[in-house]
C-alpha positions as CSV (number, residue, x, y, z in Angstrom):
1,X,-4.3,-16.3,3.0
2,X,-1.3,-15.8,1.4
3,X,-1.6,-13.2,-1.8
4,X,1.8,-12.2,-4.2
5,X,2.1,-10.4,-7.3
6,X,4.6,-9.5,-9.7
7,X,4.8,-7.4,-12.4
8,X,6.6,-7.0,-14.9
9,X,7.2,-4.8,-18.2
10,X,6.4,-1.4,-18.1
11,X,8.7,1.5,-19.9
12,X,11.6,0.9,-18.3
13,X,10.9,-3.3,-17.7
14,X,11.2,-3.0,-14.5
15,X,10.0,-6.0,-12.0
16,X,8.2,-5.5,-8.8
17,X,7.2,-7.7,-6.2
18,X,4.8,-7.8,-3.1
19,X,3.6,-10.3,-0.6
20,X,0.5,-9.8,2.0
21,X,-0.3,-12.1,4.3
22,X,-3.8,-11.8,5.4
23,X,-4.0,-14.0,8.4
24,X,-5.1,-12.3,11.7
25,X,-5.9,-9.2,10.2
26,X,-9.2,-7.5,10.6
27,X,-9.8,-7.2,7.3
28,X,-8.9,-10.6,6.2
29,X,-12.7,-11.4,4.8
30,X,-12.6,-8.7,2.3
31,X,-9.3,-9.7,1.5
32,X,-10.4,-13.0,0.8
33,X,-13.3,-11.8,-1.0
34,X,-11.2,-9.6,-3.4
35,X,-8.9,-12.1,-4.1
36,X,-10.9,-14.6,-4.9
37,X,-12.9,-12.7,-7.5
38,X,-9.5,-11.1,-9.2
39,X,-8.2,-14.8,-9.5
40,X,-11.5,-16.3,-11.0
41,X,-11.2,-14.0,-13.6
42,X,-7.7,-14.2,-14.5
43,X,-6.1,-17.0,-16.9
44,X,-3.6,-20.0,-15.9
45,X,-1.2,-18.6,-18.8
46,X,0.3,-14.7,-19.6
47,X,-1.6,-13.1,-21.7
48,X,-0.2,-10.9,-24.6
49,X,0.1,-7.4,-23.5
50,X,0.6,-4.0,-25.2
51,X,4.1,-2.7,-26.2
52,X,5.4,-0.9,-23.0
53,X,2.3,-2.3,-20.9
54,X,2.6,-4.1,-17.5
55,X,1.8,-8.0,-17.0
56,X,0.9,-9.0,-13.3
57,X,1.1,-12.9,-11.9
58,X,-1.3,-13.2,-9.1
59,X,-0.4,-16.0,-6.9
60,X,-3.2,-16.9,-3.9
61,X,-2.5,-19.5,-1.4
62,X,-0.5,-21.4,-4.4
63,X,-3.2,-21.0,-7.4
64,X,-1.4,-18.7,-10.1
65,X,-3.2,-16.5,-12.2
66,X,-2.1,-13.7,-15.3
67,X,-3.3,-10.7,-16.5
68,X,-2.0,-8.1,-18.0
69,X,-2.8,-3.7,-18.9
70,X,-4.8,-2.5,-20.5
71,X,-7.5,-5.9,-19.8
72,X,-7.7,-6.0,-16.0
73,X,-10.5,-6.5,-14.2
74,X,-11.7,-3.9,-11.7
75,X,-10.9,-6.8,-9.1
76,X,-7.9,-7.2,-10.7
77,X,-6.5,-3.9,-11.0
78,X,-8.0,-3.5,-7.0
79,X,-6.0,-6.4,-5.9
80,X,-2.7,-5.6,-7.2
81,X,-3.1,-2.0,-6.2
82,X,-3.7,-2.5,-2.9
83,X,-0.8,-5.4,-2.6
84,X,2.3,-3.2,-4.2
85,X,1.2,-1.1,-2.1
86,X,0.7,-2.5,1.7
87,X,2.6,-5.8,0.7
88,X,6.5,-6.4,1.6
């Protein structure tokens, strides 16, 4: 599985990008499980945001999702933690 997010906005507008690429690793089922929630919840189109906020596009294995601060899901909010962080 394939997961990217992008986000953009923020004080300063700047964009950041990650990519993780689940396949092979041991923890590829809760991967999948995580994504999956965090995308069933998220819209096909951007949401409006807050002045100053952050917007995320969550793309897994092609299906793009939007979502944007302060109205993220806990699945959500997990998934694109955890993806700026360990993604490339």
């Amino acid at each position: 599985m394939r997961i990217q997010v992008r986000r953009t906005g923020g004080f300063a507008g700047i964009e950041r990008h990650a990519e993780v690429d689940t396949s092979g690793r041991a923890d590829e089922d809760e991967w999948r499980a995580l994504a999956e929630r965090a995308v069933a919840a998220g819209p096909g189109t951007p949401p409006v945001g807050v002045p100053d906020g952050f917007s995320y596009r969550i793309t897994v294995d092609g299906t793009t999702v939007y979502c944007a601060d302060p109205r993220l899901t806990e699945e959500q909010r997990t998934l694109i933690s955890r993806v700026l962080k360990e993604g490339a």
